[in-house]
C-alpha positions in Angstrom: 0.0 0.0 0.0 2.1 3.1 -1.1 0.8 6.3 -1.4 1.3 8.4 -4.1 2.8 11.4 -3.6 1.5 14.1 -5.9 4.9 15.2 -8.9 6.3 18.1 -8.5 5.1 18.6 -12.4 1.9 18.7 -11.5 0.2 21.6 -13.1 -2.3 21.8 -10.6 0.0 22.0 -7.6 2.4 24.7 -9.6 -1.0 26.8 -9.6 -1.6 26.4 -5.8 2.2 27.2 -5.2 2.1 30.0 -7.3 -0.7 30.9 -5.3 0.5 30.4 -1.9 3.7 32.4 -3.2 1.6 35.4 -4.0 -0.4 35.8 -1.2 3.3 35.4 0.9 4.5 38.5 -1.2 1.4 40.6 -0.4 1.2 39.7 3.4 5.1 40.6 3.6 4.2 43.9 1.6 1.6 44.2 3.8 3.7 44.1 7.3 6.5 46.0 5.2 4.8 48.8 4.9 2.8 49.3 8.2 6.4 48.9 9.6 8.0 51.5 7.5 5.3 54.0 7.6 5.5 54.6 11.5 9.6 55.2 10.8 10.8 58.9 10.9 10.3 61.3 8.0 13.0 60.7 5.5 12.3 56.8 5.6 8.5 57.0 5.4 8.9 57.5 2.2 10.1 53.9 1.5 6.3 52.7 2.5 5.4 54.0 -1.0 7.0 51.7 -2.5 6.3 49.1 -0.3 2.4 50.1 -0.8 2.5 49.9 -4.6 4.7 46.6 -4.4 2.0 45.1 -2.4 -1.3 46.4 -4.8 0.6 44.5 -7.1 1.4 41.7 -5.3 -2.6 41.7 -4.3 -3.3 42.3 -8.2 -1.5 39.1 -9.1 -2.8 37.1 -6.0 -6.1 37.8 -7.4 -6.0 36.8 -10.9 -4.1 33.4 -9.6 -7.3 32.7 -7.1 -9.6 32.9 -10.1 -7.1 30.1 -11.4 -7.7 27.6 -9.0 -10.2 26.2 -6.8 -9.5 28.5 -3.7 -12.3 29.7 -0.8 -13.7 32.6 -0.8 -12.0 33.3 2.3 -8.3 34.0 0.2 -9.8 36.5 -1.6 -11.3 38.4 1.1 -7.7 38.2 2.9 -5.9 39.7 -0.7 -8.6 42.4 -1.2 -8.4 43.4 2.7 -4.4 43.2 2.5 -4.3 45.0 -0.6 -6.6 48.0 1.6 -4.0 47.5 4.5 -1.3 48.2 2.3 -3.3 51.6 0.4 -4.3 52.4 3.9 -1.1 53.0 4.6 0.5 53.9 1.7 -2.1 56.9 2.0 -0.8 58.1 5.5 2.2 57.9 4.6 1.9 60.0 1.4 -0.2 62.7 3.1 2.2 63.2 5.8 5.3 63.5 2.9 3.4 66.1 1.3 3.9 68.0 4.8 7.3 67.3 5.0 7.8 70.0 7.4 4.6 70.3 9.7 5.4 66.3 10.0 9.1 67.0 10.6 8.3 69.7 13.3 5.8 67.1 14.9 8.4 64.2 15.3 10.3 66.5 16.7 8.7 67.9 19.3 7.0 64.3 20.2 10.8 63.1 20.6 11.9 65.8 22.8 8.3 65.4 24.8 8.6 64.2 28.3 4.7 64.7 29.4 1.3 63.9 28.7 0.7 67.3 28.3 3.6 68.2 25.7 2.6 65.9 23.6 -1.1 66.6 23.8 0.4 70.5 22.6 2.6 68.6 20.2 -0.4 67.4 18.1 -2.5 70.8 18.8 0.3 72.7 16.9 0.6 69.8 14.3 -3.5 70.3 13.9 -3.3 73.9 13.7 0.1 73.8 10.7 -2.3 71.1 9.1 -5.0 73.9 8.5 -7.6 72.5 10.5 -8.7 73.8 14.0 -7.8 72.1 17.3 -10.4 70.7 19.1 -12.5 72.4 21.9 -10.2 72.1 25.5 -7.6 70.0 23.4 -4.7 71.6 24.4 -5.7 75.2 23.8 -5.6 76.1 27.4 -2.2 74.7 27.7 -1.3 78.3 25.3 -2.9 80.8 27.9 -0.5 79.2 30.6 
């Protein structure tokens, strides 16, 4: 009684591989570029490129899945990993555009010691943003 084992010429096996490989790629891309967009300003940047290298990743993970008998569950996971990674990508690009306001804000959250520095930390970065602090958030730490 010997089992078979399936060839590694199998063409359906090379599709599940290829599969398994993708979906590999676009986790890593995934975890990649979460991890490089809570860096410091000069290497945020490299989360773009982790972003994109992941939607493609996600793009190619998809078209295999229609290849193969796969649950519907792996393509929920690719298209929710593919939103991870322009999730992040997004951040990340918004807070390039404002190099310096974002800049300035690491800054003074690095030299912070106190609740309450940091809590005026993100009412200036708020206010260089454009958009108005929010009521009792930090605006009577000014008057003192």
């Amino acid at each position: 009684m010997s089992q078979t084992e399936p060839s590694s010429t199998d063409p359906e096996l090379k599709k599940y591989r290829s599969l398994r490989d993708a979906l590999l790629w676009v986790a890593g891309m995934l975890l990649l570029t979460y991890l490089s967009s809570v860096l410091t300003l000069p290497w945020k940047a490299v989360s773009l490129a982790f972003a994109l290298a992941g939607l493609v990743w996600g793009v190619v993970a998809l078209v295999r899945t229609a290849h193969v008998k796969s649950p519907w569950v792996l393509r929920f996971a690719t298209a929710a990993a593919m939103a991870g990674c322009a999730m992040f990508g997004f951040v990340a690009s918004a807070q390039i555009v404002f190099w310096d306001a974002t800049e300035q804000f690491e800054e003074c959250t690095s030299s912070a010691l106190t609740d309450r520095a940091l809590e005026n930390c993100s009412t200036t970065y708020t206010e260089q943003l454009g958009g108005t602090a929010l009521p009792g958030a930090g605006n009577s730490l000014r008057s003192q």
